[in-house]
C-alpha positions as YAML, in Angstrom:
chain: A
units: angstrom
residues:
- id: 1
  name: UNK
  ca: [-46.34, 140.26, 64.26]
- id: 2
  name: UNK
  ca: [-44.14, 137.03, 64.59]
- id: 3
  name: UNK
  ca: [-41.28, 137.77, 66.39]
- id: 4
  name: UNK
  ca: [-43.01, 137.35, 70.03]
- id: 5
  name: UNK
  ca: [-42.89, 133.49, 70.00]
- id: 6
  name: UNK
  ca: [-39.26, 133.80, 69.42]
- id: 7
  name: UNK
  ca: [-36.39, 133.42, 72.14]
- id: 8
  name: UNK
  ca: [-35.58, 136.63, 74.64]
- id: 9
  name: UNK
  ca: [-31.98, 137.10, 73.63]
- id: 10
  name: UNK
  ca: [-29.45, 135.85, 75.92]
- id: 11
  name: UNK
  ca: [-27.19, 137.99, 77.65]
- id: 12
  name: UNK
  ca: [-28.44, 141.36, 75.60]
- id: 13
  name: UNK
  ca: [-27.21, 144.17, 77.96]
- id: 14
  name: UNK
  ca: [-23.84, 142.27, 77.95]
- id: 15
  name: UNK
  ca: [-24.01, 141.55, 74.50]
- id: 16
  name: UNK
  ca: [-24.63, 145.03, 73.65]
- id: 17
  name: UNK
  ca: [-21.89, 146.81, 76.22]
- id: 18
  name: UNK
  ca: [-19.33, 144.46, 74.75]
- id: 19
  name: UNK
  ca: [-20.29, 145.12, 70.89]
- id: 20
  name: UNK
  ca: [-19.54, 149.11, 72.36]
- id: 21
  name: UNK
  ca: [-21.96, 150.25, 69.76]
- id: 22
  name: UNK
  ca: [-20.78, 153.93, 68.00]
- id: 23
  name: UNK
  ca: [-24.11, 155.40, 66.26]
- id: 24
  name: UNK
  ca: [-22.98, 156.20, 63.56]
- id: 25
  name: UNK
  ca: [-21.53, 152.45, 62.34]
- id: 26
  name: UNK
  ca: [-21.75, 149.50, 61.20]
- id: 27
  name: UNK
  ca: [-22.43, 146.43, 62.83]
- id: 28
  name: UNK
  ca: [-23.11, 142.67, 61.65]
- id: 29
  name: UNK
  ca: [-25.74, 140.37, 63.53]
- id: 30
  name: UNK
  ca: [-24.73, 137.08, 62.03]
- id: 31
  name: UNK
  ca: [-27.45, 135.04, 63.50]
- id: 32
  name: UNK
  ca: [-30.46, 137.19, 63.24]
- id: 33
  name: UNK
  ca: [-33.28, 134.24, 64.43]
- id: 34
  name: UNK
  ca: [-35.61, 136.35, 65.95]
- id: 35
  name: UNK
  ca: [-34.28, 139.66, 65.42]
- id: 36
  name: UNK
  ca: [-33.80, 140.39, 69.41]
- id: 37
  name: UNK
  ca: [-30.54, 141.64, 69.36]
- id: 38
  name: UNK
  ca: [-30.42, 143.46, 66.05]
- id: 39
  name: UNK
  ca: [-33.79, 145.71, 66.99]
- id: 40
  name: UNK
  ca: [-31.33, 146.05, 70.44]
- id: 41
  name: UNK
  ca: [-29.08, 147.21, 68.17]
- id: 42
  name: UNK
  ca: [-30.82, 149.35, 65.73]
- id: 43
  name: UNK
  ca: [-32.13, 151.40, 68.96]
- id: 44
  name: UNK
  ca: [-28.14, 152.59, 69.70]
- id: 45
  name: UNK
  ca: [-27.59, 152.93, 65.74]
- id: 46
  name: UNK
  ca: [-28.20, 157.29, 64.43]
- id: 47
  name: UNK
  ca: [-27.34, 156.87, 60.88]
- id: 48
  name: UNK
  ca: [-24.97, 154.08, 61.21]
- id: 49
  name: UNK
  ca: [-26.32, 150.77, 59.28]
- id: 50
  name: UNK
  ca: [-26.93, 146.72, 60.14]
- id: 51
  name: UNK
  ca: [-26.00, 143.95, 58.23]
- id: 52
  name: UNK
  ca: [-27.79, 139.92, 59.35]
- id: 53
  name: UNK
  ca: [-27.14, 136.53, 58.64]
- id: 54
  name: UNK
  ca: [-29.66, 133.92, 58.76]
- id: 55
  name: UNK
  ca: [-30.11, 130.75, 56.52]
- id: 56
  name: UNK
  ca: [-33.76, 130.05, 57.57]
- id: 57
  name: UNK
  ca: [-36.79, 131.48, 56.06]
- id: 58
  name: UNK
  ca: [-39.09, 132.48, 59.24]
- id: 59
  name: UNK
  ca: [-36.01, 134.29, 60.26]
- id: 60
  name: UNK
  ca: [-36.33, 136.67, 56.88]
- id: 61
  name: UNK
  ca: [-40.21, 137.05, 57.91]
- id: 62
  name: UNK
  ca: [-39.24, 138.40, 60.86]
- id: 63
  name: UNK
  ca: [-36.46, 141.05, 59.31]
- id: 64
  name: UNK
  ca: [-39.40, 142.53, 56.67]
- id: 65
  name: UNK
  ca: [-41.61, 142.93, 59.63]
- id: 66
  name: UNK
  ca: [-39.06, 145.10, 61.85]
- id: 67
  name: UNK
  ca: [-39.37, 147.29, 58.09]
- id: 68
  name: UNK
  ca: [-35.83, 149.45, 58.83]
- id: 69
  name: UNK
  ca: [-33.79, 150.74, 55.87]
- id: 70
  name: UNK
  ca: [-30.93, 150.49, 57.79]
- id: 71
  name: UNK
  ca: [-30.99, 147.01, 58.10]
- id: 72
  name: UNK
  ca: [-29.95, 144.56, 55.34]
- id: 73
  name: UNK
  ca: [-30.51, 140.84, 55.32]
- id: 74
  name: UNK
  ca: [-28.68, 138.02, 53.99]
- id: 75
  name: UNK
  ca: [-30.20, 135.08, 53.66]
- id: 76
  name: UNK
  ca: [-27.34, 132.89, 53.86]
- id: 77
  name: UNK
  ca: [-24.74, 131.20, 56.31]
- id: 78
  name: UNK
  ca: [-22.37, 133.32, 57.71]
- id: 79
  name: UNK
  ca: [-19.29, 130.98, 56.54]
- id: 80
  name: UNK
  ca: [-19.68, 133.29, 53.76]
- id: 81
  name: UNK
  ca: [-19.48, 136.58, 55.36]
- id: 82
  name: UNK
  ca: [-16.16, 138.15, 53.15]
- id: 83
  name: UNK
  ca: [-18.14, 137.55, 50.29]
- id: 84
  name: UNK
  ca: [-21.41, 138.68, 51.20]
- id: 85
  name: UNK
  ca: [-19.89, 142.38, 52.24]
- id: 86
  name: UNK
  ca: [-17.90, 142.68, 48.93]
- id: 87
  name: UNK
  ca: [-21.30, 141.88, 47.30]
- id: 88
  name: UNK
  ca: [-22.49, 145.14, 49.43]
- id: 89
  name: UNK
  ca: [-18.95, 147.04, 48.93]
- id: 90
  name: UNK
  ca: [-18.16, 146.96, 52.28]
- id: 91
  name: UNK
  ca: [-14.67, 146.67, 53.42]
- id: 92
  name: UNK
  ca: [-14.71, 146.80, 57.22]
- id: 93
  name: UNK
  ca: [-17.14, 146.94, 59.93]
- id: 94
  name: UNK
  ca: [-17.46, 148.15, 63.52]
- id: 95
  name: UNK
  ca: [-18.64, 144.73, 65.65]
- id: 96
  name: UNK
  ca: [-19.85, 141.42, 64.78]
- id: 97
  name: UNK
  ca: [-22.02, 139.45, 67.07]
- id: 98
  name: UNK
  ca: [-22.55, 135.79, 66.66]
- id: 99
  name: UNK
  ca: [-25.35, 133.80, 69.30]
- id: 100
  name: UNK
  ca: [-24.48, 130.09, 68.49]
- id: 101
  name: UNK
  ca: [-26.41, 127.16, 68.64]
- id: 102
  name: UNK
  ca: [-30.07, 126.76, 67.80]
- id: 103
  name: UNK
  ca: [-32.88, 129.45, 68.16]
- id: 104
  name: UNK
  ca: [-35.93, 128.35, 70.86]
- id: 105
  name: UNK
  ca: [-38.04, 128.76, 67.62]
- id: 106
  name: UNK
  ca: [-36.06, 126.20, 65.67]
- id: 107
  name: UNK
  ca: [-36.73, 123.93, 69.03]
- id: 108
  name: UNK
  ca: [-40.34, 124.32, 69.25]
- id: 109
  name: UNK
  ca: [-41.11, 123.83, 66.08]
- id: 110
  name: UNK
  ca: [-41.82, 120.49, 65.70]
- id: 111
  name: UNK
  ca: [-41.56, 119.49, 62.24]
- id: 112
  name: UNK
  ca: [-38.32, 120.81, 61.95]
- id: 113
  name: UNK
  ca: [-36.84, 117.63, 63.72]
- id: 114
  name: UNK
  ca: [-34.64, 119.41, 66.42]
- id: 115
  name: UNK
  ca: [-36.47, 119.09, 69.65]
- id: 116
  name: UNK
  ca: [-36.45, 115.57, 71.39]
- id: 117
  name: UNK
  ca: [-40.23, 116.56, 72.90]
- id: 118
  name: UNK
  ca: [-42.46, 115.89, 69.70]
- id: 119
  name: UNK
  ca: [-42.52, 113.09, 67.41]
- id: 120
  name: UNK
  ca: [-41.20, 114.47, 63.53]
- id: 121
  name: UNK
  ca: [-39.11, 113.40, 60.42]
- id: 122
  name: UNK
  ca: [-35.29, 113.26, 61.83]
- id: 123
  name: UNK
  ca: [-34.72, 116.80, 59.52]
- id: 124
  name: UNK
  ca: [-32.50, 119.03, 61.87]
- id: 125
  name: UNK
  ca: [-31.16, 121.20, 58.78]
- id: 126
  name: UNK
  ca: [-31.45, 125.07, 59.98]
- id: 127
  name: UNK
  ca: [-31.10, 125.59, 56.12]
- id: 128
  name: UNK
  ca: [-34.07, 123.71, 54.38]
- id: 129
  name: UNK
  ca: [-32.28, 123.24, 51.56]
- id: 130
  name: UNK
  ca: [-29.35, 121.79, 52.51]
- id: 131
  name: UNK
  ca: [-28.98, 118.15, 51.03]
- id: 132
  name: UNK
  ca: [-27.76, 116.06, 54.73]
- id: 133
  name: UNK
  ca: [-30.71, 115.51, 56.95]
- id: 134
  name: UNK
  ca: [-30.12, 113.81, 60.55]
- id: 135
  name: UNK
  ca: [-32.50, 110.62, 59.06]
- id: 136
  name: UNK
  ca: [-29.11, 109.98, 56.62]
- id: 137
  name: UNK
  ca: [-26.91, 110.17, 59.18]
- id: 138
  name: UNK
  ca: [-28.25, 107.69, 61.51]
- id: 139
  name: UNK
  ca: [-29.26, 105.33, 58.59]
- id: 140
  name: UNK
  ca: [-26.67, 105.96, 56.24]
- id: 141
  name: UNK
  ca: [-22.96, 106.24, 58.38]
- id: 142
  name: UNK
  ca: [-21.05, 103.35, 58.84]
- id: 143
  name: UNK
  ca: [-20.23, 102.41, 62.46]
- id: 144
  name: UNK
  ca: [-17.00, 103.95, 63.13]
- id: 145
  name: UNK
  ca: [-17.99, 107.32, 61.48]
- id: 146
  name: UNK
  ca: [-21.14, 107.50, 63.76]
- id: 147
  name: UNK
  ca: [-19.07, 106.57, 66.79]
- id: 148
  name: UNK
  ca: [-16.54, 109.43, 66.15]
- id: 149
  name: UNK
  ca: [-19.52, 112.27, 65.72]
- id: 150
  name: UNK
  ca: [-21.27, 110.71, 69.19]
- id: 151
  name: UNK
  ca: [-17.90, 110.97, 71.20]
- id: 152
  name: UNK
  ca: [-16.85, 113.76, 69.93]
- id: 153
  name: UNK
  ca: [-19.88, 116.28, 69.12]
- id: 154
  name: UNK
  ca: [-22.51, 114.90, 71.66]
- id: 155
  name: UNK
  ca: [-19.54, 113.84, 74.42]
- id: 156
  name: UNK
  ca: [-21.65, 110.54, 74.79]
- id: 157
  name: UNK
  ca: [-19.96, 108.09, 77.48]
- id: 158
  name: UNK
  ca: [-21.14, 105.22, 75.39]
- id: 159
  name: UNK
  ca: [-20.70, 106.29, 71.86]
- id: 160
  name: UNK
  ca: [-19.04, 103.56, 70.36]
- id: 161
  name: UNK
  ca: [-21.84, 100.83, 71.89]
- id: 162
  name: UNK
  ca: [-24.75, 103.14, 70.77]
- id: 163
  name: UNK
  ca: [-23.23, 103.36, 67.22]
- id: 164
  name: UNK
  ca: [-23.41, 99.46, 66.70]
- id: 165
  name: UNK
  ca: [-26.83, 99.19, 68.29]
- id: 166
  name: UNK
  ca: [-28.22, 102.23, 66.22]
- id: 167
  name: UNK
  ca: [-26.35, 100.20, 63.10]
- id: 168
  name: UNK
  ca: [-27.99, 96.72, 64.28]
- id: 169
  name: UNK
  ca: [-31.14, 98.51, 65.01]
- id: 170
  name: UNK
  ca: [-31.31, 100.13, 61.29]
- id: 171
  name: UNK
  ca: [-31.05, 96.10, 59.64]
- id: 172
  name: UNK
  ca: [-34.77, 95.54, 60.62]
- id: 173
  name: UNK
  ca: [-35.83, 99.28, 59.51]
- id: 174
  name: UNK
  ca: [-34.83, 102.34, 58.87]
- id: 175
  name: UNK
  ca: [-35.10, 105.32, 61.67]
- id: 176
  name: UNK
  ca: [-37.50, 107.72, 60.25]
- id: 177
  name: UNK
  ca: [-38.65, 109.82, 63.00]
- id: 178
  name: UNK
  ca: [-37.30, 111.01, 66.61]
- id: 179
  name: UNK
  ca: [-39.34, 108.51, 67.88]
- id: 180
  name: UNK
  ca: [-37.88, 105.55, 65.64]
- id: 181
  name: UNK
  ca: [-34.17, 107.03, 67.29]
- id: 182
  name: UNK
  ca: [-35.44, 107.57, 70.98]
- id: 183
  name: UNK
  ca: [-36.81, 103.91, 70.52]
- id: 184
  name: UNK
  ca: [-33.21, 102.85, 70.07]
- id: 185
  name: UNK
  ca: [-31.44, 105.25, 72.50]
- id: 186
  name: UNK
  ca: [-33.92, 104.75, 75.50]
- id: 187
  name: UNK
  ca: [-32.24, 100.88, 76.14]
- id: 188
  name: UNK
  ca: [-28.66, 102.11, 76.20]
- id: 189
  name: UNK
  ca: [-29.60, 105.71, 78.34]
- id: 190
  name: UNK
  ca: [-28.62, 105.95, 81.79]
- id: 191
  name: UNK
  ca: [-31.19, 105.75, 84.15]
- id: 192
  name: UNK
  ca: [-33.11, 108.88, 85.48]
- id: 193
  name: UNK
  ca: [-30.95, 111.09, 82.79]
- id: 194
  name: UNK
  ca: [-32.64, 110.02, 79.20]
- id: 195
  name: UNK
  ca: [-33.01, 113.00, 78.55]
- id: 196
  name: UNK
  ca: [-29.76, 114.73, 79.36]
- id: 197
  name: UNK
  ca: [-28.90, 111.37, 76.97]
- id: 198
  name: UNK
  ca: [-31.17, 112.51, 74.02]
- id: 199
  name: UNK
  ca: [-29.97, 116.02, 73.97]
- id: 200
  name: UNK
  ca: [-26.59, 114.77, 73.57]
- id: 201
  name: UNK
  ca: [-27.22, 112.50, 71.30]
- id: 202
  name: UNK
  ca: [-29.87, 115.18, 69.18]
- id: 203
  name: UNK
  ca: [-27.00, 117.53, 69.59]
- id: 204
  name: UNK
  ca: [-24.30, 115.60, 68.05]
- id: 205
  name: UNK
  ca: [-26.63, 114.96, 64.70]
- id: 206
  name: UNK
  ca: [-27.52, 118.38, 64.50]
- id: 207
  name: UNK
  ca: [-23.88, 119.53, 64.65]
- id: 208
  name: UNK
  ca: [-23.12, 117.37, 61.97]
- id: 209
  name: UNK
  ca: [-25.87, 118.15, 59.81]
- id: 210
  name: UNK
  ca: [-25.32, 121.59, 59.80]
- id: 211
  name: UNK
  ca: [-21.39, 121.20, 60.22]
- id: 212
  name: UNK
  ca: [-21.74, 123.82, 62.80]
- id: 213
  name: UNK
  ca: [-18.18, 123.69, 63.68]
- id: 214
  name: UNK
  ca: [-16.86, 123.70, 60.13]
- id: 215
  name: UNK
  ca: [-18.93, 126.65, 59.95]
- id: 216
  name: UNK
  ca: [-17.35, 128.93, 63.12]
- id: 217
  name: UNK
  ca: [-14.00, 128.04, 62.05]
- id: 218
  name: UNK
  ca: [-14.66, 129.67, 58.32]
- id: 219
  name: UNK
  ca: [-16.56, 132.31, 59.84]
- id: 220
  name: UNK
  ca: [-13.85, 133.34, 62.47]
- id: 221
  name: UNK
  ca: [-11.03, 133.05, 60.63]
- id: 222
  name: UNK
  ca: [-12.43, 135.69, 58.05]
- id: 223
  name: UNK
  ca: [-12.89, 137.87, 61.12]
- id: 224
  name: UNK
  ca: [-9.51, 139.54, 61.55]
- id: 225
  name: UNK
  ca: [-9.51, 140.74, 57.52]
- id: 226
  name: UNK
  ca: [-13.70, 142.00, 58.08]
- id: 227
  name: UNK
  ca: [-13.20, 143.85, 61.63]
- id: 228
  name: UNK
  ca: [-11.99, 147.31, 61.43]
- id: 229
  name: UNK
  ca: [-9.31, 148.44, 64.20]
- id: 230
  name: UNK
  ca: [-10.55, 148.55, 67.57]
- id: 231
  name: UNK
  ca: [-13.75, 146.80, 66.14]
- id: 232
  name: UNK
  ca: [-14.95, 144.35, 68.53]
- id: 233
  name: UNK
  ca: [-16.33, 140.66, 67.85]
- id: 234
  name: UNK
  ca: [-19.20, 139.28, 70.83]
- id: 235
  name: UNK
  ca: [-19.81, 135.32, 70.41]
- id: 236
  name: UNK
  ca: [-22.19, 133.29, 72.60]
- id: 237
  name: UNK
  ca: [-21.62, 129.66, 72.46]
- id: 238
  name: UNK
  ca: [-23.53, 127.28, 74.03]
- id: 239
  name: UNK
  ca: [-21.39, 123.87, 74.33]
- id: 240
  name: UNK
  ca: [-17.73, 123.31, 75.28]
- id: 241
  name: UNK
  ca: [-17.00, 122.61, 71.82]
- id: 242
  name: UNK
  ca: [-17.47, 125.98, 70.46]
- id: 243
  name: UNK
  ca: [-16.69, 127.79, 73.64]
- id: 244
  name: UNK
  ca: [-13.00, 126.16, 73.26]
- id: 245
  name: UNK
  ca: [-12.97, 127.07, 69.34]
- id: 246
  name: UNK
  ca: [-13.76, 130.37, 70.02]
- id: 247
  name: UNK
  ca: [-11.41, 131.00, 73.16]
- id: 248
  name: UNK
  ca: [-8.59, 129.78, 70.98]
- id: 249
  name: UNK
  ca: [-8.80, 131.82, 68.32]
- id: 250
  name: UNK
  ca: [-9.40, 134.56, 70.28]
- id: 251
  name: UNK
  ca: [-6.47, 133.97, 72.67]
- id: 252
  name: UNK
  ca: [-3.88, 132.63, 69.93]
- id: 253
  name: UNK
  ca: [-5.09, 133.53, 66.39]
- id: 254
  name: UNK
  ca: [-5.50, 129.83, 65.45]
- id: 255
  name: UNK
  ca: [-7.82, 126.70, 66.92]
- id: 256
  name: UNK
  ca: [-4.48, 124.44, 68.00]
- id: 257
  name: UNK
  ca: [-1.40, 124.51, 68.62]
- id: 258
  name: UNK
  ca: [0.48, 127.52, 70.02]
- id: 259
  name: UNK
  ca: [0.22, 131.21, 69.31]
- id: 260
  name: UNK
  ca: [3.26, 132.35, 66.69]
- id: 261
  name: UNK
  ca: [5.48, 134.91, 67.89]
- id: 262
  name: UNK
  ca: [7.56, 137.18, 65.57]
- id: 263
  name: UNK
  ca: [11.93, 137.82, 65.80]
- id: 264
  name: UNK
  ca: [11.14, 140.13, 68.51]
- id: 265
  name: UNK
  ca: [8.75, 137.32, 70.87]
- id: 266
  name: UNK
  ca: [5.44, 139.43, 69.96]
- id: 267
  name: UNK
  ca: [2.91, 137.59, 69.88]
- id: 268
  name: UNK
  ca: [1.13, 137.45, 66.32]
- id: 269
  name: UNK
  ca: [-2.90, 137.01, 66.76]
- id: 270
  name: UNK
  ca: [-5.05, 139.94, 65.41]
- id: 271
  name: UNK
  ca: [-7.53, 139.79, 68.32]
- id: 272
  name: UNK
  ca: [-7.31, 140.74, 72.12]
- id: 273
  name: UNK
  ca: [-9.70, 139.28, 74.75]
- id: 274
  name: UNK
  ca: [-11.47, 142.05, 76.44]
- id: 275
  name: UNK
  ca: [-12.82, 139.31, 78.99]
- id: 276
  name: UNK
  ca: [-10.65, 136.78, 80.68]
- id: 277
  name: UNK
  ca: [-13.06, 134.32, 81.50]
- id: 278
  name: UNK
  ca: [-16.49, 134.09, 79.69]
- id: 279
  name: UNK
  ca: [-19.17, 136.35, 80.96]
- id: 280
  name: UNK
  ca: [-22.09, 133.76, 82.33]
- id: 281
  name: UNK
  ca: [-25.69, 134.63, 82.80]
- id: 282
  name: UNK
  ca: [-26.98, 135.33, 86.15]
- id: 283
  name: UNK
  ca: [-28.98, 132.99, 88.13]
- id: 284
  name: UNK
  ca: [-31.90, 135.49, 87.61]
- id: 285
  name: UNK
  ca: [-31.49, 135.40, 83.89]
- id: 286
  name: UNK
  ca: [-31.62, 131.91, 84.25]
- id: 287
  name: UNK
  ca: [-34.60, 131.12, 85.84]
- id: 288
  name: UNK
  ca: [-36.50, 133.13, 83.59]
- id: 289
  name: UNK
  ca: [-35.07, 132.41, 80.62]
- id: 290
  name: UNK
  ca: [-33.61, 128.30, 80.70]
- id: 291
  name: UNK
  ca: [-31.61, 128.77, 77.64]
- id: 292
  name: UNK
  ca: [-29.14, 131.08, 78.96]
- id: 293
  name: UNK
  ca: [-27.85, 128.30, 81.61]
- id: 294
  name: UNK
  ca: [-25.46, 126.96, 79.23]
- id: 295
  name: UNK
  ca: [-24.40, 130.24, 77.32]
- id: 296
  name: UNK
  ca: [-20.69, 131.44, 77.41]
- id: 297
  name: UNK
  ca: [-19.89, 134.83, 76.27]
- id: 298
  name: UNK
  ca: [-16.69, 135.88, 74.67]
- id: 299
  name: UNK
  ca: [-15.69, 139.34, 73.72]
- id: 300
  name: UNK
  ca: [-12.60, 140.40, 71.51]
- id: 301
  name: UNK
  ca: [-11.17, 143.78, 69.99]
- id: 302
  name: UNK
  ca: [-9.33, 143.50, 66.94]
- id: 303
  name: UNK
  ca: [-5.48, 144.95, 68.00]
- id: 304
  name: UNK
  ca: [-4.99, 148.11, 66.17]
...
């Protein structure tokens, strides 16, 4: 069975408690990966049914071999979640989880491009068939564009000098491989911290490749209209960027700017935190499991 040399899922007791599971309904898993927290899931479920999410093709392996009528897969991004539960007539659900970010699978598979450890094409797409690869990007974006994602998606301290050296690089030859880019980045990374450099750097190509936060604005904005009342939406994120997205909308209906209030000064936002501050892993769940250092959990009930 191949689901073992996938990630433990992080946070799943938490997870779980704040997703407050009733048997008999129905629940969305909007990153299934591995399939961790949806056979969590399916253990609390009598009768009730699952719905997952997941654009990459081990991840539908993995779903046939957990062979549960109760759970239907959708191989797609979960931008499109409205349309996918029309296509299965339903109108509203119980609790949507969302874990963010990258499966450990994705990571350690090297040909996929993601991890900075092994050489491999610069691919990074979590959906194979999407056109963008992170070898376009770096060879491909003018200067200013490639600046803006480094700042602003990787939080590099020296974006805008690594843009024109990755540009001045790229006139001799083209970055193929992560080794062609690590090349490049190892002259301009701070000493005795490469690789906190190359993650941010990786990161900030794969979140434009996959235009992950394109992606969990769509998806939580269809939210509100998918949740039913007193249904309850459980998002891990993994970097500040998303945490912030998520803790907006959550806390003011909207990703800027102030929350609206009606005639009466009621505030108008169809979710209510059910956490104040993000639920972190403990040190214990840390140790054993790396991944879960960085994780922020954020739990919301849709207002009745």
């Amino acid at each position: 069975m191949h689901t073992t040399n996938y990630h433990e899922p992080v946070m799943l007791a938490a997870c779980l408690d704040g997703l407050a599971i009733k048997p008999g309904g129905t629940y969305i898993d909007v990153t299934f990966g591995g399939g961790g927290h949806s056979r969590a899931i399916l253990e609390r479920l009598e009768g009730g049914r699952l719905l997952v999410f997941d654009q990459d093709a081990d991840a539908k392996a993995n779903a046939d071999a957990l062979n549960d009528r109760r759970l239907t897969f959708i191989a797609a991004n979960f931008r499109h979640l409205k349309r996918y539960l029309r296509l299965y007539a339903i109108k509203t659900v119980d609790g949507i989880l969302a874990d963010l970010g990258i499966s450990s699978h994705q990571i350690d598979t090297p040909e996929r491009g993601f991890s900075t450890r092994f050489d491999a094409d610069l691919d990074m797409r979590m959906n194979q068939q999407a056109p963008l690869t992170a070898a376009q990007i770096v060879n491909e974006y003018p200067e200013e564009k490639l600046h803006r994602i480094l700042g602003m998606y990787g939080e590099v301290t020296n974006a805008r000098t690594l843009a024109g050296a990755i540009v001045s690089a790229r006139l001799n030859r083209p970055m193929k491989t992560v080794n062609d880019l690590k090349a490049v980045l190892q002259r301009y990374a701070p000493r005795n911290r490469e690789n906190k450099y190359f993650a941010q750097v990786f990161q900030a190509l794969r979140i434009e490749v996959n235009e992950e936060l394109k992606v969990l604005e769509e998806f939580l904005e269809q939210v509100p209209d998918v949740l039913a009342p007193g249904g309850r939406l459980v998002v891990m994120s993994y970097h500040s960027l998303e945490d912030r997205l998520v803790k907006n909308f959550i806390n003011k209906g909207k990703f800027h700017g102030e929350v609206e209030k009606d005639l009466f000064g009621n505030e108008q936002k169809p979710l209510q935190g059910i956490t104040r501050k993000p639920i972190e892993a403990s040190a214990e769940e840390v140790s054993r499991n790396p991944r879960a250092r960085s994780a922020k959990l954020r739990i919301a009930e849709k207002i009745e």
